[in-house]
GUMI-448990 format. One record per residue: x negated, y negated, z negated of N, C-alpha, C in turn. Coordinates in steps of 0.1 Angstrom, whole numbers, plus 5000, padded with zeros to 4 digits. Layout:
residues N
XYZXYZXYZ/...
//
This chain:
residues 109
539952318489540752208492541452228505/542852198508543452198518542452098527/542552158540542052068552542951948554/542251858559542651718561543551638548/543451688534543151638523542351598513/541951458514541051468501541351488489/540651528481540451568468541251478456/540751358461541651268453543351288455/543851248469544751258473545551398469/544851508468545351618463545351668448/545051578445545251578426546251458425/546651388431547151308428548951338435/548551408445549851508448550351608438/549451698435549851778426549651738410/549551628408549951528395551551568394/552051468406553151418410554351558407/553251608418554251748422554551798407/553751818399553651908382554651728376/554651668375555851588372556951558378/557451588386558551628397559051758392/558351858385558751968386559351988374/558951928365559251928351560651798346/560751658359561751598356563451648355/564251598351565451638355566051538362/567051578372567651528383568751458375/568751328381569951228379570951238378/571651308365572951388366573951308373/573951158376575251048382574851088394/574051178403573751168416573951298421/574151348410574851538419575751478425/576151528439577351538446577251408452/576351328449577051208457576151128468/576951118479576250998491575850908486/574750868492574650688490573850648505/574650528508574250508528574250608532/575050698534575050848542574250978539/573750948528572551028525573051118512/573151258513573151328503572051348492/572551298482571451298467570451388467/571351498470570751618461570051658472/570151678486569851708498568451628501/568351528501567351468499566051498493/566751538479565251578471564851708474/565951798476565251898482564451938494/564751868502564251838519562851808507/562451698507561351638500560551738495/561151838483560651858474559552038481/560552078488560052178498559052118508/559052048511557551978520556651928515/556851918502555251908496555151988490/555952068487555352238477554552298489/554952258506554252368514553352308515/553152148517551752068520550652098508/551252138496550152178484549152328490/550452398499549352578505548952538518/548952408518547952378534548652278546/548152268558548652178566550052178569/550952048572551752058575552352108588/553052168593553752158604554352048615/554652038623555351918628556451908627/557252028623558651988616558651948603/557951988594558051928580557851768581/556951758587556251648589557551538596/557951568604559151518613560451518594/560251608591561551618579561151498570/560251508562559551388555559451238562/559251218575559551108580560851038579/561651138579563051098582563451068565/563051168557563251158548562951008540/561450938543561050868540562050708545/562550728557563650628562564850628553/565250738551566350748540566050718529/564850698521564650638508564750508509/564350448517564150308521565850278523/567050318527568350268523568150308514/568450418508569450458493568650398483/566650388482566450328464567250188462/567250128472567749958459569049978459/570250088465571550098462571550188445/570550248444570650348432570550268419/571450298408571750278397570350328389/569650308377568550358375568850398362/570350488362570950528349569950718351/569250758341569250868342567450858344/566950788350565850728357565550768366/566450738376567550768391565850718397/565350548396564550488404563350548401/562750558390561750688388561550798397/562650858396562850998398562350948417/563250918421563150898436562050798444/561350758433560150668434558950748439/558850878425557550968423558251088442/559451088443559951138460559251068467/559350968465558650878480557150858476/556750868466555250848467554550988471/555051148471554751208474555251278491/556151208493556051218505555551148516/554851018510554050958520552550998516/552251038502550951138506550751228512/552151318518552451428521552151438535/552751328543552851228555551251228559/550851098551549951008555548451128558/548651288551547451348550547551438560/548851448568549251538578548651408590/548551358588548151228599546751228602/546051248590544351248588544051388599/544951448604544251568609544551568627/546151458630546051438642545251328645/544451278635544151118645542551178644/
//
């Protein structure tokens, strides 16, 4: 088990992560901003910081990435259309980056 994750929390990341991996991306959201925020840019920032938090502790830049990332979900989900299953998709984003977050936290406090 990765240090400073439990067991639960880490099955429940790599749930996430193994349905993340397998969804397809919101074809109305290639190429496009919403509140300043690049679509596609987004999920990838995301999607690379918890593929690394799956092989172990975060960094303080990932960690710092996902934060920011997590403020940017908080504008763009209620502007997103949920054609595609745009709010799904970027929902199971934000639930994995605040487990991603919250387990990098268990090890500074």
């Amino acid at each position: 088990m990765i240090a400073n994750m439990s067991e639960p929390e880490l099955d429940l990341l790599s749930r996430l992560w193994d349905e993340h991996k397998r969804a397809t991306f919101p074809p109305h959201l290639r190429g496009q901003d919403i509140e300043g925020e690049d679509m596609v840019m987004l999920d990838a920032d995301i999607a690379g910081c918890v593929s690394s938090s799956l092989s172990g502790p975060l960094d303080e830049r990932r960690r710092s990435i996902l934060l920011r990332c997590l403020a940017a979900l908080e504008k763009v989900v209620p502007s997103i259309s949920d054609e595609g299953g745009a709010v799904e998709y970027y929902g199971r984003l934000r639930e994995m980056a605040t487990l991603a977050t919250e387990s990098g936290n268990a090890k500074a406090q």
